[in-house]
C-alpha atoms as a printed R data frame, in Angstrom:
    type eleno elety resid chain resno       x       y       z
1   ATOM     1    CA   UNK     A     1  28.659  -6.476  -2.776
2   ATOM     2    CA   UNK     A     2  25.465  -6.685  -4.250
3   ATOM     3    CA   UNK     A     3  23.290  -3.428  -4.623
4   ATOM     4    CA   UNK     A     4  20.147  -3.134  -3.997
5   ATOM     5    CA   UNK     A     5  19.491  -2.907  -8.142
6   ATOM     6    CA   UNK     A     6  21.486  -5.467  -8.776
7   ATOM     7    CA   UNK     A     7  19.444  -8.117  -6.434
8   ATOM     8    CA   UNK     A     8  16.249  -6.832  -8.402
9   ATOM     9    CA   UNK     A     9  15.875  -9.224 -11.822
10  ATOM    10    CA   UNK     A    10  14.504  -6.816 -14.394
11  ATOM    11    CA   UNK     A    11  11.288  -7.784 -15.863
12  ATOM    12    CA   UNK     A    12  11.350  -8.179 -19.605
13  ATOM    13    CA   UNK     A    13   7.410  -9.126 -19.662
14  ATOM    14    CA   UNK     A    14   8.409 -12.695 -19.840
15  ATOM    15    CA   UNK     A    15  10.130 -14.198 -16.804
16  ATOM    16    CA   UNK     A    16  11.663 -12.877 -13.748
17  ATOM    17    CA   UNK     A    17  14.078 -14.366 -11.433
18  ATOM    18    CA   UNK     A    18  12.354 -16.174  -8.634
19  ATOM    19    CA   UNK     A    19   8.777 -16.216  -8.551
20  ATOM    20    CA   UNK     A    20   7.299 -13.067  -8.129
21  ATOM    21    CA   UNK     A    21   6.800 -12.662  -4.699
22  ATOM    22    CA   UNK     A    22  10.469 -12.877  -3.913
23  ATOM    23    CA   UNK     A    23  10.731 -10.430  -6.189
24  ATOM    24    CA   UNK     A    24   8.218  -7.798  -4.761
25  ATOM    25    CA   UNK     A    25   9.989  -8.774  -1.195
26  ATOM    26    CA   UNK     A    26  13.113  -7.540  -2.770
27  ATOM    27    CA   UNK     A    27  11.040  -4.343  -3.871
28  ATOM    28    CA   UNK     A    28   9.721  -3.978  -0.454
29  ATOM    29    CA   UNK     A    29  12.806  -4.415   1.232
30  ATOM    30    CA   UNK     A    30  14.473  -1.637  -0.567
31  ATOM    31    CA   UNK     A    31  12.245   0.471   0.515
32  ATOM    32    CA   UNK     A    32  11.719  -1.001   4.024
33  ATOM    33    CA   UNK     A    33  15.163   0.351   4.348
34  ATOM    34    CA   UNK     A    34  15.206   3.773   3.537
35  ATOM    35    CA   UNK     A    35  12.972   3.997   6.351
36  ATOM    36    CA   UNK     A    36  14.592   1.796   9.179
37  ATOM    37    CA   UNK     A    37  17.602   3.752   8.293
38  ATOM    38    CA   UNK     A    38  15.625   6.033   9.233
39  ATOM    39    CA   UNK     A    39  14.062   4.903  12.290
40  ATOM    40    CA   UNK     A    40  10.857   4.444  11.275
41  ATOM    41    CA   UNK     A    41   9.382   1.308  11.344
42  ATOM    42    CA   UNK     A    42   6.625  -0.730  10.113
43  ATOM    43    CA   UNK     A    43   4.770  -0.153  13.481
44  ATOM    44    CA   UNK     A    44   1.370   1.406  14.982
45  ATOM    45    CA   UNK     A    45   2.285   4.996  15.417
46  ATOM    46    CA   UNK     A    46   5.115   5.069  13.915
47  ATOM    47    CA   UNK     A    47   4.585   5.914  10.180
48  ATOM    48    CA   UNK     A    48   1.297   8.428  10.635
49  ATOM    49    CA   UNK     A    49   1.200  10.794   7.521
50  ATOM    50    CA   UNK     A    50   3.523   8.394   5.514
51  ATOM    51    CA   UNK     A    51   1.678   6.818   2.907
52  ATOM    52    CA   UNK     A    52   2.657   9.310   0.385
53  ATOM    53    CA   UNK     A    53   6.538   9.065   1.189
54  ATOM    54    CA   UNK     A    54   5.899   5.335   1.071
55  ATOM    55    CA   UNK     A    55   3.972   4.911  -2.595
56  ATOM    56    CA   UNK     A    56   6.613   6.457  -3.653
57  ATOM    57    CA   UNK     A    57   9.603   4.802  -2.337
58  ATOM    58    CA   UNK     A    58   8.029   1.421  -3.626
59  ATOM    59    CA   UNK     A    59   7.188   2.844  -7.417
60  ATOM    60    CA   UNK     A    60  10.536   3.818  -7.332
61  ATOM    61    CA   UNK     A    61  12.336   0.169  -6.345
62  ATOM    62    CA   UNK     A    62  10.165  -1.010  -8.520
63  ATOM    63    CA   UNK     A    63  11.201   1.145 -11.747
64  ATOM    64    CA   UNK     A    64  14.566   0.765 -10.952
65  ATOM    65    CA   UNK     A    65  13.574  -3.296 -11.414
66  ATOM    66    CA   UNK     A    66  12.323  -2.883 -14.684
67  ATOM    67    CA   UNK     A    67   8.626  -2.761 -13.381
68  ATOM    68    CA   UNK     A    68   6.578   0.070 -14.981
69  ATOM    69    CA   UNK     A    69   3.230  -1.305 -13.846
70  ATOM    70    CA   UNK     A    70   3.146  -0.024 -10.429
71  ATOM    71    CA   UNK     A    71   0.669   2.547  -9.515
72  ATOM    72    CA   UNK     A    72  -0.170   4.864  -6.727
73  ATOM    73    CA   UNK     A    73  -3.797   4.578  -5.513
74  ATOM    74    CA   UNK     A    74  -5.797   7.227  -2.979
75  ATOM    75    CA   UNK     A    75  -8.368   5.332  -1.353
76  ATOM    76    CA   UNK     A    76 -10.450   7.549  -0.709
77  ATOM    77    CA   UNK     A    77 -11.029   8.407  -4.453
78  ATOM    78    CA   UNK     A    78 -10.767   4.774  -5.156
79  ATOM    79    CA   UNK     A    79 -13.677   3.728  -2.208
80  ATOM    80    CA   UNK     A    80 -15.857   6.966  -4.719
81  ATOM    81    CA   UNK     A    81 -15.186   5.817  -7.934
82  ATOM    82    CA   UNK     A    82 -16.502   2.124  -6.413
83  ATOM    83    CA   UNK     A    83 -19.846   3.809  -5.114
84  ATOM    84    CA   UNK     A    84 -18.960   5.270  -1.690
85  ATOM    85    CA   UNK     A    85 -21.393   8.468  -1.321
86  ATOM    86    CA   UNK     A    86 -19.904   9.510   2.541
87  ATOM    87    CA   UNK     A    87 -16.128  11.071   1.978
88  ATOM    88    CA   UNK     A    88 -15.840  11.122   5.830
89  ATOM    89    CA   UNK     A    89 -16.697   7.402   6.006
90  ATOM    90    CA   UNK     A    90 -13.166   5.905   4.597
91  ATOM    91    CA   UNK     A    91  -9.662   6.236   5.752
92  ATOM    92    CA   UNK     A    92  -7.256   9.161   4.481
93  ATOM    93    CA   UNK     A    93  -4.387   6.957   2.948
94  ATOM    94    CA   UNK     A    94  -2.300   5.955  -0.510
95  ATOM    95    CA   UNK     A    95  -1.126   2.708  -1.387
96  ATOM    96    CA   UNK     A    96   0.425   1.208  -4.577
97  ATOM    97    CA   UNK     A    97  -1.181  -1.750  -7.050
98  ATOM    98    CA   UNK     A    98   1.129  -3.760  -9.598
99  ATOM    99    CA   UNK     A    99   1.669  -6.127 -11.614
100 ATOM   100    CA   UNK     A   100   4.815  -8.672 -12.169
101 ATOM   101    CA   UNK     A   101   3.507 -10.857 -15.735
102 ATOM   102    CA   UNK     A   102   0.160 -11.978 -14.972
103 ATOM   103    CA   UNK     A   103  -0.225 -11.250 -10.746
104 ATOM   104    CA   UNK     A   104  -1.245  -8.632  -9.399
105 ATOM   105    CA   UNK     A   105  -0.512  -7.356  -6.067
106 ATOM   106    CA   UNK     A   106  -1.422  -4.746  -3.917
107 ATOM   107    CA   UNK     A   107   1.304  -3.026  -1.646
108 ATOM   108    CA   UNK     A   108   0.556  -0.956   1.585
109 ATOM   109    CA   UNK     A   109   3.937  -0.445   4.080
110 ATOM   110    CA   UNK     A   110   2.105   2.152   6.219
111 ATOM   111    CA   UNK     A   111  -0.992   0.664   7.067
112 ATOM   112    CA   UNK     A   112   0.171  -0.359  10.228
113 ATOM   113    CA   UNK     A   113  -0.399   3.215  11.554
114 ATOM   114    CA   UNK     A   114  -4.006   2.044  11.524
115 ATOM   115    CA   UNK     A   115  -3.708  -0.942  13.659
116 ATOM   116    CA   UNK     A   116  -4.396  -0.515  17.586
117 ATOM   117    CA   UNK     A   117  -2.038  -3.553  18.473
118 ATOM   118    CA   UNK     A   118  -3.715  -3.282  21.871
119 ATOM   119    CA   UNK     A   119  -7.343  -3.851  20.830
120 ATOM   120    CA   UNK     A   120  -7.199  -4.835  16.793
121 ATOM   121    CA   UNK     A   121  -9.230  -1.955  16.172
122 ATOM   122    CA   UNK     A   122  -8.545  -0.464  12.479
123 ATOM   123    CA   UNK     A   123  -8.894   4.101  13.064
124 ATOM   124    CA   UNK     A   124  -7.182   6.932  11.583
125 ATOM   125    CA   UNK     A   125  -8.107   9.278  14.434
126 ATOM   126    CA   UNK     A   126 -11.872  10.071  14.937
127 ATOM   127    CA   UNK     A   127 -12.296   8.123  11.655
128 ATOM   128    CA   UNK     A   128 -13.002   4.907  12.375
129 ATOM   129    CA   UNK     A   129 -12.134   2.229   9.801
130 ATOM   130    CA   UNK     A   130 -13.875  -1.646   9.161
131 ATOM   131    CA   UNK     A   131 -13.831  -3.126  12.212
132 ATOM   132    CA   UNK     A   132 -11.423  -5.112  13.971
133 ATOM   133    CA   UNK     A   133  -8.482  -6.486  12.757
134 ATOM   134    CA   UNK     A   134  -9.125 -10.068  13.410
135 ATOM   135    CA   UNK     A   135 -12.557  -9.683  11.231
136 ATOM   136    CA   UNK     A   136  -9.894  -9.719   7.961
137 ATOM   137    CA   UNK     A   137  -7.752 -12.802   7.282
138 ATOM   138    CA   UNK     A   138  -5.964 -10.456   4.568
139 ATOM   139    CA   UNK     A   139  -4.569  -8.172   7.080
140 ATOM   140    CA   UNK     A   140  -2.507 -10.357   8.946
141 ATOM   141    CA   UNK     A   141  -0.625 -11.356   5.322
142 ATOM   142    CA   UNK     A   142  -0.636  -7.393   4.315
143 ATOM   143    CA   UNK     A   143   0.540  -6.242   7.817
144 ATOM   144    CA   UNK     A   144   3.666  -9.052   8.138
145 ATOM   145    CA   UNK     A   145   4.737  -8.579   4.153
146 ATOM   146    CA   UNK     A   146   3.694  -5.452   3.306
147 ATOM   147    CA   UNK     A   147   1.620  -6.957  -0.310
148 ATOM   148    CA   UNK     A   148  -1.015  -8.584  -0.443
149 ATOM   149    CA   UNK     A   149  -1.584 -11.070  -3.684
150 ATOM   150    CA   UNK     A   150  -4.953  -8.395  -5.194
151 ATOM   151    CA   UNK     A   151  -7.642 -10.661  -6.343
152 ATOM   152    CA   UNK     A   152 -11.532  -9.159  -6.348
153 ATOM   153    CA   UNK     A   153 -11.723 -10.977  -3.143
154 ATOM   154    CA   UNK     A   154  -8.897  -9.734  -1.520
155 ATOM   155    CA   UNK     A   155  -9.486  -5.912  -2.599
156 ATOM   156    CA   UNK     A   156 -13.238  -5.923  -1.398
157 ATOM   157    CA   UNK     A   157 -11.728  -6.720   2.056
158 ATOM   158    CA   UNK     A   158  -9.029  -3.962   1.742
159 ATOM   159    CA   UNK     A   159 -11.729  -1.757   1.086
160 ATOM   160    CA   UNK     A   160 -14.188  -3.284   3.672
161 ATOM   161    CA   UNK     A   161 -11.480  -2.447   6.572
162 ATOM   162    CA   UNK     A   162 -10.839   1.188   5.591
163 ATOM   163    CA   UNK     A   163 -14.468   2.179   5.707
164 ATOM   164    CA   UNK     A   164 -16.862   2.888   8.337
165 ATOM   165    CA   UNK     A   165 -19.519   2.998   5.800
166 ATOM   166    CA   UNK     A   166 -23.213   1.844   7.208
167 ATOM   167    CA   UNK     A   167 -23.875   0.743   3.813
168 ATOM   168    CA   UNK     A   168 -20.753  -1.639   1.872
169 ATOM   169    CA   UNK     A   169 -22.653  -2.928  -0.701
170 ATOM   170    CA   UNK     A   170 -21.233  -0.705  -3.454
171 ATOM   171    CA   UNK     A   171 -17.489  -3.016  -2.541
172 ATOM   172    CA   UNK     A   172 -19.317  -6.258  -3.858
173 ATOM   173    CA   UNK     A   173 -18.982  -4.674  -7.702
174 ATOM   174    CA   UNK     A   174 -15.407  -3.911  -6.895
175 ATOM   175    CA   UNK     A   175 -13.002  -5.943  -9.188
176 ATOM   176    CA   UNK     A   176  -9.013  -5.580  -9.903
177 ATOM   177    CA   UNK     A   177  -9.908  -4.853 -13.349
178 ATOM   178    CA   UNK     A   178 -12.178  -1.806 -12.143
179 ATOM   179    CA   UNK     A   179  -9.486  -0.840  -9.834
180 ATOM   180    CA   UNK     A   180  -6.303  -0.957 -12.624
181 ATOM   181    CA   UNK     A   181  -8.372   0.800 -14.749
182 ATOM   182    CA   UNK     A   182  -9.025   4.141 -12.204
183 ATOM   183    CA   UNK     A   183  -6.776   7.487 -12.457
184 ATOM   184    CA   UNK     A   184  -3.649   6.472 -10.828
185 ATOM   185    CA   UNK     A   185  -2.027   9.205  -7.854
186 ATOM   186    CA   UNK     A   186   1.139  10.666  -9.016
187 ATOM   187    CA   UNK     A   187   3.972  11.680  -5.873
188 ATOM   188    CA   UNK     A   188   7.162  12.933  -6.409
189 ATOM   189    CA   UNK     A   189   8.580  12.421  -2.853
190 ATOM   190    CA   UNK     A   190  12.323  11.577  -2.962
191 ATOM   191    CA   UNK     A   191  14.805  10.771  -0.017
192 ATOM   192    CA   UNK     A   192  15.729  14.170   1.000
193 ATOM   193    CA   UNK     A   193  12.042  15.390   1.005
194 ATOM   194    CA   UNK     A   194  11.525  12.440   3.395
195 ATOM   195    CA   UNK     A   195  14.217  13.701   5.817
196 ATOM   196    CA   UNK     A   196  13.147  17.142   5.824
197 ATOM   197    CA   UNK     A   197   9.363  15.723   6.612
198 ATOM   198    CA   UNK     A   198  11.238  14.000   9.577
199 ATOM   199    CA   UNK     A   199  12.927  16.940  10.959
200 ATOM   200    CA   UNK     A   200  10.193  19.260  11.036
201 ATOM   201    CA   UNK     A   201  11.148  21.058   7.713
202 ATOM   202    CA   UNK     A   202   9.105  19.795   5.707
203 ATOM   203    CA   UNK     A   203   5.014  20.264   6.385
């Protein structure tokens, strides 16, 4: 039976098997398990106070690929290093960027704790985020796969949605070079740090 390694081709920096979306869904998916196995899943509610646990699940499916370019981003230092002045205007929340040869992608399997399936509206308690959910064409994509394909257009709306900011002009200078370049977040969360958060352990 194949292993969850074994259906990941490792990346040599020249080709990889599949293109590489199928082979970030293969990433994704190995992590996507840990937590359904877990019964947590990708729904509103469901994985609150995650987004640590889940960087780090991801980085790790990745190495274990061959992929070393995966990073884990805090948004709200990344929405201040772009410009953003009001700490209390942007969402509390990690999420991982890499790269598979030339693409780069950005990968988020907890934002869905954000999402008010009810009324679309984008909060992390009495922080409000962007808007409405239906004001991002992204967030659809992100919300259903779990990536998003990170182009400068794609990661100013990422940023526009997890910010309440009055003023968002500092996003239109945002670029994925900009971004790749930043301090990355390190975690060291592993499985059994994961079920001890679950139990009530773990704080």
């Amino acid at each position: 039976m194949e292993t969850p390694e074994d259906s990941l081709q490792t990346f040599s920096g020249q080709e990889v098997l599949g293109t590489p979306e199928i082979v970030l869904s293969r990433i994704i998916a190995e992590a996507e398990a840990i937590f359904e196995r877990r019964g947590v899943p990708r729904e509103f509610g469901k994985r609150g106070n995650f987004c640590g646990f889940a960087s780090d699940l991801v980085k790790r499916a990745a190495e274990r690929g061959g992929i070393e370019t995966t990073q884990t981003r805090q948004l709200l230092s990344v929405h201040r290093e772009f410009g953003n002045t009001d700490d209390r205007s942007a969402l509390q929340h990690a999420f991982n960027t890499l790269k598979i040869g030339e693409n780069a992608y950005l990968v988020d399997l907890s934002f869905c704790q954000f999402v008010d399936p009810k009324t679309g509206e984008i909060r992390q308690a009495n922080i409000k985020g962007g808007g409405s959910a239906e004001d991002y064409p992204q967030l659809s994509q992100l919300m259903r796969n779990g990536f998003i394909v990170l182009t400068d257009g794609s990661l100013r709306e990422y940023l526009k949605m997890t910010t309440s900011a009055t003023d968002k002009s500092y996003i239109d200078s945002a670029t994925v070079d900009k971004l790749l370049a930043q301090k990355s977040l390190e975690y060291d969360h592993d499985e059994e740090e994961l079920d001890e958060f679950l139990d009530g352990t773990r704080i």
